[in-house]
N, C-alpha and C positions, 0 to 999 in steps of 0.2 A: 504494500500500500504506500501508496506516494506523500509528502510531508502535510502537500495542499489536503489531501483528503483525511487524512489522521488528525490535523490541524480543526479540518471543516465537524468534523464528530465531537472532539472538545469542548469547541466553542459552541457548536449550537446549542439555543433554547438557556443559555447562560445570561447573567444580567452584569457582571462585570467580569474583565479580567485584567490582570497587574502580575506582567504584563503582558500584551500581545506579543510585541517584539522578544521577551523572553522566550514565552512558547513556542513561537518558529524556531527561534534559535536552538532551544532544548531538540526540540522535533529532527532539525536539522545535524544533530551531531550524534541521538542519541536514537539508539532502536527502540530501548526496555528505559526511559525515563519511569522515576519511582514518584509516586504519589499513594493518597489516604485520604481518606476520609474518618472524623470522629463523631461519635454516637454515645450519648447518654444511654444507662438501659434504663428506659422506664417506659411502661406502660404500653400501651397498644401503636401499630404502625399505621397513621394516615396517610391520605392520599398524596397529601403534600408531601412527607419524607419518602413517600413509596414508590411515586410513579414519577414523580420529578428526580428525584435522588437518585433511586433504584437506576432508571433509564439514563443518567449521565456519567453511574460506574459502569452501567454495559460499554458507554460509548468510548470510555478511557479506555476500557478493556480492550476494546476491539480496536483501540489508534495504538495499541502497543503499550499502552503503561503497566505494569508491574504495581500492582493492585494491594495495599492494606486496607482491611477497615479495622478502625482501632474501635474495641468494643472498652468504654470507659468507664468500668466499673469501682473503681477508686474516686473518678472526676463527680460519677453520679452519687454516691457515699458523702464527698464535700458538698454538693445541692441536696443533700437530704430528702435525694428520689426515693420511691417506693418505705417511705419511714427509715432512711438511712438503712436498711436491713442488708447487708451485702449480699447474701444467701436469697432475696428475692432478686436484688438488680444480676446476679449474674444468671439467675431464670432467665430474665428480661432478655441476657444479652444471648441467650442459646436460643427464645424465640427470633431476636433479630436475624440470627443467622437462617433460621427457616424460613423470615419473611423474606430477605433479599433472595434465597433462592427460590420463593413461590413467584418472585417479578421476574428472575430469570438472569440473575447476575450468574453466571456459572459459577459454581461451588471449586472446581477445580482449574479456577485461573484469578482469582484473590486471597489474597492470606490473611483470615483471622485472626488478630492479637489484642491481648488483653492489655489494658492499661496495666494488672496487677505484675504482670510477667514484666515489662521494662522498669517498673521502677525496681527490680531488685536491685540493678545495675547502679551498684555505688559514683557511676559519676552522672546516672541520674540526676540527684540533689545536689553534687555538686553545680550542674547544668541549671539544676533553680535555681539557687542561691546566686549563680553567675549571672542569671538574667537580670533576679532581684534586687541586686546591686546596681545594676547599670541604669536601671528607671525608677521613677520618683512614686512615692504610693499615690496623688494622685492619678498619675497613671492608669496606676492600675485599678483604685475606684470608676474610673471612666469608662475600665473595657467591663465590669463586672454586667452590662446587659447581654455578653454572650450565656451568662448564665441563664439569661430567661429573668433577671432583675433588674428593676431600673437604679440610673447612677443616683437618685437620688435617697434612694431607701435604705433607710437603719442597716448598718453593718453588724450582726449577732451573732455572729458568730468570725474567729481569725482565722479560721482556715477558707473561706471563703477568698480572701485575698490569695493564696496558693492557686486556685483555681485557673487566673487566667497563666501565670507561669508555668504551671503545669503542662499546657494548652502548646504554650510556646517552645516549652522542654519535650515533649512527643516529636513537635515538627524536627527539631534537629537529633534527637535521639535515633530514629528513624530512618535519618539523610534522605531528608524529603528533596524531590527536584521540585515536587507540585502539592498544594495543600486546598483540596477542595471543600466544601460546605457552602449552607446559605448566606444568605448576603448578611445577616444576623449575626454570622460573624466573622465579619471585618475588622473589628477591631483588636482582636487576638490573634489575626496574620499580617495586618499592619507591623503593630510590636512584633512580630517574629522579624518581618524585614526590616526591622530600625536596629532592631539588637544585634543581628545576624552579623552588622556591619563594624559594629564594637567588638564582638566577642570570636570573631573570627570563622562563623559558621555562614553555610550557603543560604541565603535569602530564597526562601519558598517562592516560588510562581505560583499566585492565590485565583483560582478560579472557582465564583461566586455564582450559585444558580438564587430562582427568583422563590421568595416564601407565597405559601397560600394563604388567604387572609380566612379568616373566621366565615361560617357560611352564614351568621345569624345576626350583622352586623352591617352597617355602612363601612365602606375602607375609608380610612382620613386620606386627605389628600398627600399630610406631609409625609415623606420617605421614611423618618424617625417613627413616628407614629405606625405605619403599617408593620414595622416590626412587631411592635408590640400588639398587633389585635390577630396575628397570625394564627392559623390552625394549630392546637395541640393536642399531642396525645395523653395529656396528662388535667386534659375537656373534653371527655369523651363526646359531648354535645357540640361543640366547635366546630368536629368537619366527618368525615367520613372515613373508615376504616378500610386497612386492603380487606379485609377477609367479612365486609359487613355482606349480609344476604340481601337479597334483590330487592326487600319490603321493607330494609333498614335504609337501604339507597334511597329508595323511592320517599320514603317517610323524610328522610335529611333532607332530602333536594326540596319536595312540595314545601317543607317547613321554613326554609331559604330565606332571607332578606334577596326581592329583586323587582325594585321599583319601576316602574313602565317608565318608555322611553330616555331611562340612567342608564350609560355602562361606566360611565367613572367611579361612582360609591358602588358599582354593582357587583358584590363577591363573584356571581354566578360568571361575570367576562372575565377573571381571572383563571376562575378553571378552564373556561374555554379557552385563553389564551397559552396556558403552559401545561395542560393536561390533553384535553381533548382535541383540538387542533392537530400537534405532534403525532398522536395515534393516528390522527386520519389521516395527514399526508402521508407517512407511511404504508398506508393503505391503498393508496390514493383516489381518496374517496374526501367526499364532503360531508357535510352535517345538514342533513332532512331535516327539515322544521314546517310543522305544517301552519301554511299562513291564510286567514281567514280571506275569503275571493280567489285564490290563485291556489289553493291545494300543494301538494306538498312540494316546498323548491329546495332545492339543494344548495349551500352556503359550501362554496371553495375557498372562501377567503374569509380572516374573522373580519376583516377591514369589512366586507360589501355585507355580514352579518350584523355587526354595528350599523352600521349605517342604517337599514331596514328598520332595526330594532330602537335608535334614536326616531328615528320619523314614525314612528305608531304602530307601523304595520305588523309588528309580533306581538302577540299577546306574551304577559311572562308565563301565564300556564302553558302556553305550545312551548315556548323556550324551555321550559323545566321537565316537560316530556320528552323530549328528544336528546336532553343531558344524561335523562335517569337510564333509557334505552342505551346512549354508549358507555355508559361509568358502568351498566353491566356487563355491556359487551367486555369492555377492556377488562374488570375484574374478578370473569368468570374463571378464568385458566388458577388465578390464585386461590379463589373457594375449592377448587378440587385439589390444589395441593394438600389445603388447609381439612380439607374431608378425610384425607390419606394420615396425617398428622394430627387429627384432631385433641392429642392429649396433649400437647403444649399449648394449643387452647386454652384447653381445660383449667393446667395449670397455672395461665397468667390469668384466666377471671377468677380465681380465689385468690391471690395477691393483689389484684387491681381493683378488685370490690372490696375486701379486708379493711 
């Protein structure tokens, strides 16, 4: 595979990266460039982490990267996921591993690692302490929203500060070429590339896909703000599950914040712009939507769906019908993994309910 097209699988359906010229460059010298991605274990996997996520480790895979996902069961232990219980998040983290391979990340071309295996490695802490030295603590209150908290809220705990060095001590522990995650957090591969340059290690190439916002909400318009009304797994009400069944889709979708003729606060053009769209070109296919006078037209473009759907002509219940229709289509192949497996199920709704 040629650089432009390994390059072109990276980048797409991504919302930044830092830098482009990094990445050709990488691409350009390197076959098996190393990259990761890091995962809290907690709680059930949505669509957002699942089919956005899931689908841009396929894409690294297939441009050649040399695959971890760091399952952070120590990082989730400092956020006092799952009641701090370590014995339930590393549950969590052997579910994650079923979920990315019910999306279809192949099992035998990423390597699974645990956060708790690198830190034996006594220059682990040295690597914190080395980072923690170099930056000011407000600093590091300022990246504490990768945790899922804003900079402004009571610090209660000290290990909480750890956190985002932590974050930063993986990517060079690692010898990351590439450090992927949501745009959510930027601000913990930032600080890798500032320190990187202090302390003598290689600055990550940070490429940042787009978060799902809340299905039950208007989106703020500010960038800051949409962080924080994003999908989570840890609100089960917020968005939609890979492994929910076809009348738990359908009940989430109809129940929807999706105001007639809004796609700007409209959560619902977000999934169609970074969920369902992607599936259909793939397919190459459009999105049916049946439209009252003209029966059912077919949408190629979200641009000429938008547009329709600002000027009246879609009602949101036909737009919500035609959502629930492909979120099963695309999330049938993983209810059958999930049918095969059902005891990790099992197992995570007695610690998620608990």
């Amino acid at each position: 595979m040629d650089v432009d097209k390994r390059y072109s699988l990276i980048a797409r359906n991504t919302m930044e990266i830092v830098t482009h010229e990094e990445l050709r460059e990488i691409l350009n010298v390197n076959s098996k460039p190393r990259g990761y991605w890091g995962f809290e274990c907690s709680g059930f996997i949505h669509i957002g982490m699942g089919l956005i996520t899931g689908r841009k480790i396929i894409d690294a895979v297939n441009a050649g990267v040399d695959f971890i996902i760091l399952l952070a069961d120590w990082h989730s232990w400092i956020n006092n996921k799952l009641g701090g219980d370590l014995g339930n998040i590393r549950l969590a983290g052997e579910y994650f591993i079923h979920g990315f391979t019910a999306i279809g990340v192949p099992r035998d071309k990423v390597k699974y690692v645990w956060a708790s295996e690198i830190i034996n490695d006594p220059e682990y802490w040295e690597t914190v302490i080395r980072i923690g030295k170099s930056v000011s603590l407000n600093r590091i209150v300022r990246a504490l929203p990768i945790m899922g908290r804003k900079s402004e809220e009571e610090i209660r705990e000290f290990a909480w500060l750890i956190y985002p060095l932590m974050q930063v001590a993986d990517i060079f522990m690692l010898k990351l070429d590439m450090a992927f995650a949501g745009i959510d957090q930027r601000k913990a591969h930032m600080l890798a590339r500032d320190v990187s340059k202090k302390l003598g290690f290689k600055a990550p190439i940070c490429i940042h896909t787009p978060l799902l916002p809340s299905l039950y909400q208007p989106v703020p318009m500010g960038k800051e703000e949409k962080i924080f009304t994003k999908m989570s797994k840890s609100k089960p009400e917020s968005g939609i599950f890979i492994h929910d069944n076809e009348e738990e889709v359908k009940r989430k979708i109809i129940k929807s914040y999706c105001p007639p003729n809004d796609v700007e606060s409209n959560p619902l053009f977000y999934l169609l712009e970074y969920i369902i769209f992607p599936y259909l070109e793939e397919r190459g296919k459009g999105l049916i939507v049946k439209v009252k006078g003209n029966g059912e037209v077919e949408f190629k473009s979200l641009y000429e769906l938008k547009a329709w759907y600002t000027q009246g002509k879609i009602h949101p219940l036909d737009l919500k019908i035609s959502i629930i229709d492909e979120l099963n289509y695309i999330l049938t192949p993983i209810r059958k993994y999930f049918d095969k497996h059902s005891e990790i199920l099992e197992e995570m709704r007695k610690i998620v309910q608990a």
